[in-house]
N, C-alpha and C positions, 0 to 999 in steps of 0.2 A: 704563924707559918702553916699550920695543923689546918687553920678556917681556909685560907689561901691554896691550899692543895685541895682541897673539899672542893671548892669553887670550880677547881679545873676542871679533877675529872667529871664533875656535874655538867660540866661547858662541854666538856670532850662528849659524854655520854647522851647529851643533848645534840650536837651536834652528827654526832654516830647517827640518832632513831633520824635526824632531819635529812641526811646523805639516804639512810634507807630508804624514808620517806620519796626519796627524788628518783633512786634508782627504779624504786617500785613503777613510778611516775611515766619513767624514761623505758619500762620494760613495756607498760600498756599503751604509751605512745609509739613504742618501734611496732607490738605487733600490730596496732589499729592502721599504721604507715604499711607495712606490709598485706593487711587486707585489701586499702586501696588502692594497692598496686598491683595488687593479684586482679581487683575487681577492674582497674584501670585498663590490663591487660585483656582482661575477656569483653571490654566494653570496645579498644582498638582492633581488635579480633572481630568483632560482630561487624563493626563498621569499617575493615576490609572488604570480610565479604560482601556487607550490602554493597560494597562500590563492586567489586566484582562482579556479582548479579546484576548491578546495573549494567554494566558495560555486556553484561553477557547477550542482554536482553536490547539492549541498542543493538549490538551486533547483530543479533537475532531478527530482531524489525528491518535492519539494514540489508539484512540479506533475503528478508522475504521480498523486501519491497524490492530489491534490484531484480528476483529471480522472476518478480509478476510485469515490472516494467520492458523485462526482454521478453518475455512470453507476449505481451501485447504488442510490443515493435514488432517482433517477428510476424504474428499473424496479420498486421495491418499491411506491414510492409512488405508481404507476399499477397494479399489482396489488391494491394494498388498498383502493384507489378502485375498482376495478370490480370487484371483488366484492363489498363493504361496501357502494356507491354510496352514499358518502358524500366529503366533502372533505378525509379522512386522511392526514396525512402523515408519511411515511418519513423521520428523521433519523439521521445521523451525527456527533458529537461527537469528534473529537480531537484528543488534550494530548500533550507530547513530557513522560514519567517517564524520569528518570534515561538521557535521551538513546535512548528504547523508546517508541514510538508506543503509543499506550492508547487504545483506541474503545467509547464507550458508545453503544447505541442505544434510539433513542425513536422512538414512535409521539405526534401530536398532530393533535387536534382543536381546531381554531379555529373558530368562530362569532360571529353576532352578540351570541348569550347569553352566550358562556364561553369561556374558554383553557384547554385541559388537554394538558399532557404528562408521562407514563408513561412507564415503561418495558413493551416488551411483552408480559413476562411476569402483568403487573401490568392487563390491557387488554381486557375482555370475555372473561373467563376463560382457556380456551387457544386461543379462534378468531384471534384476532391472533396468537399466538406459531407457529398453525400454519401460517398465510399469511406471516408474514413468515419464517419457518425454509423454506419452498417457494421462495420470490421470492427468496431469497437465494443458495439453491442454482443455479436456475437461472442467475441474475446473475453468480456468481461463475465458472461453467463457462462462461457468454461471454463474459467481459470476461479472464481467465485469460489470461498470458503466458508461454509458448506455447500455443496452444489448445488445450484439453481435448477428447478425443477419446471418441466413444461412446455410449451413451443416458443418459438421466438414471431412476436409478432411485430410486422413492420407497417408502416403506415407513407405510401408512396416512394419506396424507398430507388433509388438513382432519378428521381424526379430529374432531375437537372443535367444529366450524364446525357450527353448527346449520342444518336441513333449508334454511331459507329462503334460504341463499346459496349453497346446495350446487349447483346448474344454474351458477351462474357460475363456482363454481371449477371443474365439467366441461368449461365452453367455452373459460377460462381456459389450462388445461389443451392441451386442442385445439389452440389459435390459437398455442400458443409451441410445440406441434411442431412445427406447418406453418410457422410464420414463423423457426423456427433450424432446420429441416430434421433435427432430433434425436428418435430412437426413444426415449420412455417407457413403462419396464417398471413396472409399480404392482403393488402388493398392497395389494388395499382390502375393506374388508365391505360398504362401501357401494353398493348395487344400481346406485343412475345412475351412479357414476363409472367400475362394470364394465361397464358397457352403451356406454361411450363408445369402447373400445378396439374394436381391428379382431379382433383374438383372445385370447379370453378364456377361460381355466380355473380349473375350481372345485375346491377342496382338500376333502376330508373325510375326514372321519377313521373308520377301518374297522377296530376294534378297538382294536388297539394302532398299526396302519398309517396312513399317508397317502395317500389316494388322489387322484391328480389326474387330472382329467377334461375333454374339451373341453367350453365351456360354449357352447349355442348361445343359450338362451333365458334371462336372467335375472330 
């Protein structure tokens, strides 16, 4: 009876250090669980905000990019109104491909008679394409982040703009010197558009040579 009670509490007392044993077990598993939950927590925290600054920063691009896409409608599509004097207008179209901004642009005329939208290659032969290829230029050198420094130099520019709107693209011309304080250097055949600059020289060709000349009278 005496051996048999021995046994017990030796079983019980064994038993006891093996429950400590577990509890101990079960104390550095709950806190090691509670780390990674702590650390769980500052890992879903960090990776809110980076989704937040992303969206911050799409929003951000989205809004630069719409405020530079109005800024360029606008000035084209008050270029092609006073030249044209007509109610033409300047658009920008664009689509997010494969996460790449894609811009298509359009010229439209609306009226009481008709809705037409083109593209401007497609627009009264090359007179649109050469107004809007000019108003772009311009646009793009002031609206430009960081600014673009220097004159704006054009190379035949309303080539293709029939005689009748050619005085407007001279004045055209003129008024976005004076109003962006920007020297334009041109090379043009076109007698009024050389008559508009402050100094002007005339090329000609002298054999096999070029000769440049100051031009007083054109």
């Amino acid at each position: 009876m005496n051996e048999n009670i021995r046994l017990l509490e030796q079983n019980l007392n064994n038993f006891g250090s093996f429950i400590h044993r577990q509890e101990g077990k079960r104390d550095q598993l709950v806190e090691l669980k509670q780390t990674y939950e702590n650390e769980l927590t500052i890992i879903i925290e960090d990776l809110d905000l980076l989704e937040q600054v992303m969206i911050l920063f799409q929003k951000t691009s989205e809004y630069a990019r719409n405020q530079a896409k109005y800024q360029i409608e606008n000035l084209v599509t008050k270029c092609l109104q006073y030249i044209f004097e007509t109610n033409i207008e300047f658009k920008i179209e664009i689509e997010e491909l494969r996460n790449k901004a894609s811009a298509e642009f359009y010229v439209i005329n609306d009226t009481p008679d008709f809705f037409l939208k083109t593209k401007p290659e497609q627009s009264r032969g090359g007179g649109i394409v050469d107004i809007v290829s000019l108003a772009l230029r311009i646009s793009f050198m002031q609206t430009h982040k960081p600014a673009i420094e220097g004159p704006l130099i054009l190379d035949e520019p309303a080539k293709h703009v029939s005689e009748d709107y050619i005085y407007n693209v001279g004045d055209f011309l003129r008024q976005s010197s004076e109003m962006f304080n920007r020297q334009i250097i041109m090379v043009t055949h076109n007698s009024h558009l050389a008559s508009l600059s402050e100094n002007t020289h005339r090329v000609e060709l002298s054999g096999t040579s070029s000769v440049v000349r100051p031009a007083k009278n054109l």
